[in-house]
C-alpha positions as CSV (number, residue, x, y, z in Angstrom):
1,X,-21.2,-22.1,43.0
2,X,-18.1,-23.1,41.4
3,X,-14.4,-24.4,42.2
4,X,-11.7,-22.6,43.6
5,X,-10.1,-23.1,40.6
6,X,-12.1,-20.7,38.6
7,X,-11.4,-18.2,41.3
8,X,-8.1,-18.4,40.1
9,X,-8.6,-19.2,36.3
10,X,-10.9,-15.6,37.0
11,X,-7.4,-14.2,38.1
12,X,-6.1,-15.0,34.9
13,X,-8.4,-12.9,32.9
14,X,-9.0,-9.3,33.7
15,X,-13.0,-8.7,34.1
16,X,-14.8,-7.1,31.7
17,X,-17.4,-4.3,33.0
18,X,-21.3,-5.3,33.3
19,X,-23.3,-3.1,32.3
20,X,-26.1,-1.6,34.6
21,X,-29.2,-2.2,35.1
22,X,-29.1,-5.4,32.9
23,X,-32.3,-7.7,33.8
24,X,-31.7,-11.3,34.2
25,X,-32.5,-12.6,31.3
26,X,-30.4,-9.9,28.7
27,X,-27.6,-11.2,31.3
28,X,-27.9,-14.7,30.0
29,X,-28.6,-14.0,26.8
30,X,-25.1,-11.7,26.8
31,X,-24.0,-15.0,28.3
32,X,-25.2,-16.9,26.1
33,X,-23.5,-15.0,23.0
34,X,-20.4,-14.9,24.6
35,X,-20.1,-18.3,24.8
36,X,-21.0,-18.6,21.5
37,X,-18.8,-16.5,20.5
38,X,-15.9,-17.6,22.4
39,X,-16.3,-21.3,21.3
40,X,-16.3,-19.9,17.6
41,X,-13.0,-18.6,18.5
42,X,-11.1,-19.7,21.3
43,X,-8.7,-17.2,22.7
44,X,-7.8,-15.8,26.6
45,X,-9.9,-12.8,25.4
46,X,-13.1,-10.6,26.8
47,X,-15.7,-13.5,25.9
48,X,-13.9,-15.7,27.6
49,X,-13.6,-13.3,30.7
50,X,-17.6,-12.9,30.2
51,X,-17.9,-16.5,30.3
52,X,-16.0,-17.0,33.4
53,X,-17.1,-14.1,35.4
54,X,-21.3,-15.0,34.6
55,X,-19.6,-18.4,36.4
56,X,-18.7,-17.2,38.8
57,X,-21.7,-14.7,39.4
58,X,-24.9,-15.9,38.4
59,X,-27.3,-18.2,40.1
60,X,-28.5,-19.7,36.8
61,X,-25.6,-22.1,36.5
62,X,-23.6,-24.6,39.2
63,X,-19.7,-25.4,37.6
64,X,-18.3,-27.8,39.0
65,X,-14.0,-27.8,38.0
66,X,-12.4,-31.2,39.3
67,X,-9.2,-31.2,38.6
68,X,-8.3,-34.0,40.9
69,X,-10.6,-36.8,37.8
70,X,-12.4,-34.0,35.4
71,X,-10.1,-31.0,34.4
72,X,-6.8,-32.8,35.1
73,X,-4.7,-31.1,32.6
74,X,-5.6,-27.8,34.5
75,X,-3.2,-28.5,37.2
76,X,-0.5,-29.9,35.5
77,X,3.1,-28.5,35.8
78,X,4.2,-27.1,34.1
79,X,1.3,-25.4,32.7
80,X,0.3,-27.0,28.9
81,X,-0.2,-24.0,26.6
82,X,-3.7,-22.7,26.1
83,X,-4.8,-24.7,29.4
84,X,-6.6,-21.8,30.5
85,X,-8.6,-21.5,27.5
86,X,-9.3,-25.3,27.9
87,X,-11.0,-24.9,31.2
88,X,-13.0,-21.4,29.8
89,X,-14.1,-23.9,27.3
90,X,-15.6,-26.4,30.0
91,X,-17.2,-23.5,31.7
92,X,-18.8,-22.4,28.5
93,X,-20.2,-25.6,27.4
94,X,-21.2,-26.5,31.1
95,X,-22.8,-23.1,31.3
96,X,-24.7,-23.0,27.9
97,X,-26.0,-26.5,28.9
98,X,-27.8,-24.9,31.9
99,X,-29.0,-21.6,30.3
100,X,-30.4,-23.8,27.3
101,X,-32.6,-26.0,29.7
102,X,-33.3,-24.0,32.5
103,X,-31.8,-26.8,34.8
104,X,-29.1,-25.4,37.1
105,X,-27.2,-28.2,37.5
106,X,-23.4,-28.7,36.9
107,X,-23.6,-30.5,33.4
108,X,-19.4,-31.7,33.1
109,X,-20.8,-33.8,30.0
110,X,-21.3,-30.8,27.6
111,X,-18.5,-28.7,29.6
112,X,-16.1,-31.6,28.5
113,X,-17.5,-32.1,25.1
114,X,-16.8,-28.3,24.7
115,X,-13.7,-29.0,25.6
116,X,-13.2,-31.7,22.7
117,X,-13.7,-29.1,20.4
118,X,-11.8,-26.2,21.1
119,X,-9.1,-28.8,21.6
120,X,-9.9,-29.8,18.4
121,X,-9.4,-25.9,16.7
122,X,-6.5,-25.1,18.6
123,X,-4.7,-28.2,17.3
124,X,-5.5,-27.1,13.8
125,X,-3.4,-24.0,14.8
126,X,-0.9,-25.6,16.8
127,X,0.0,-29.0,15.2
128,X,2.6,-30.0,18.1
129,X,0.1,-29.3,21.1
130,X,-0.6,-32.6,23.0
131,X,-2.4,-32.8,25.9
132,X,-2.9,-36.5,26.5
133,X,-5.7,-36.2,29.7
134,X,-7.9,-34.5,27.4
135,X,-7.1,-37.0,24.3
136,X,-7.9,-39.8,27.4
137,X,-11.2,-38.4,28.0
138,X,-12.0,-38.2,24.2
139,X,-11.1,-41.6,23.9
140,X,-13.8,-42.9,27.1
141,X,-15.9,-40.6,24.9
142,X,-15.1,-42.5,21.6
143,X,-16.3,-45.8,23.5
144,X,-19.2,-44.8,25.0
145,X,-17.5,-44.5,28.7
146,X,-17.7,-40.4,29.8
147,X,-21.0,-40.3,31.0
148,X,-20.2,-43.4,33.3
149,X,-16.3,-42.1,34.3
150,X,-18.4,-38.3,34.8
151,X,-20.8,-40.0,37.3
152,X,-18.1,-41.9,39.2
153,X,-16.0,-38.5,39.6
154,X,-18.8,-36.8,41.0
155,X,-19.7,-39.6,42.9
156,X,-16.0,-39.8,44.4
157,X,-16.3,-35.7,44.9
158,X,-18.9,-36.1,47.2
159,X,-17.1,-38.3,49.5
């Protein structure tokens, strides 16, 4: 159970075909590869259209996207570049957080620290990207404020 936003992020990415007859766990062990995978090396390609469509598919994992306090970069205009990458990177981190424990519950802490990273890699690349939300959430992260801002989002999300 996911945003709308990923509906549309999904949109972005052409879906890779699932095989047959895959049992549920090879499906999240595929997952889980992917994601690994795709964290390794961040790009709009077919792990990241894995990652997104086991999102948006499975019952092993609840994604939560708020772009109104969480993912606010996503829904900035114009678009910053490699934006949709940064919110594949949430899902994946979110995602591998809940295959890893067995606890299907969004996890936005290891979705954004994901997020910190690939960040992190495609500034190495790309020396003039800025995107200061995410640089913002890296700093509450720096002073030991993310979990607390995370709680109060979903807590505002539920109003």
């Amino acid at each position: 159970m996911i945003g709308s936003i990923l509906v549309a992020v999904c949109l972005l990415f052409p879906q890779p075909a699932t095989a047959p007859g895959s049992g549920k766990a090879e499906k999240n062990a595929a997952a889980l590869k992917s994601i690994e995978r795709f964290l390794d090396h961040p790009e709009a390609g077919e792990d990241a259209r894995a990652v997104m469509k086991f999102a948006e598919e499975s019952d092993d994992c609840n994604v939560q996207l708020d772009v109104d306090h969480v993912l606010t970069w996503a829904s900035h205009k114009p678009n910053y570049p490699d934006s949709d990458v940064l919110v594949a990177a949430f899902v994946a981190g979110n995602v591998r957080s809940q295959l890893q424990s067995g606890k299907v519950a969004d996890d936005s802490y290891q979705g954004l620290l994901a997020v910190f990273k690939v960040y992190e890699k495609l500034r190495e690349a790309n020396k003039d990207l800025k995107i200061p939300e995410i640089e913002d959430l890296q700093v509450k992260e720096k002073a030991g404020q993310l979990r607390d801002f995370l709680e109060k989002a979903a807590a505002e999300r539920q109003k």
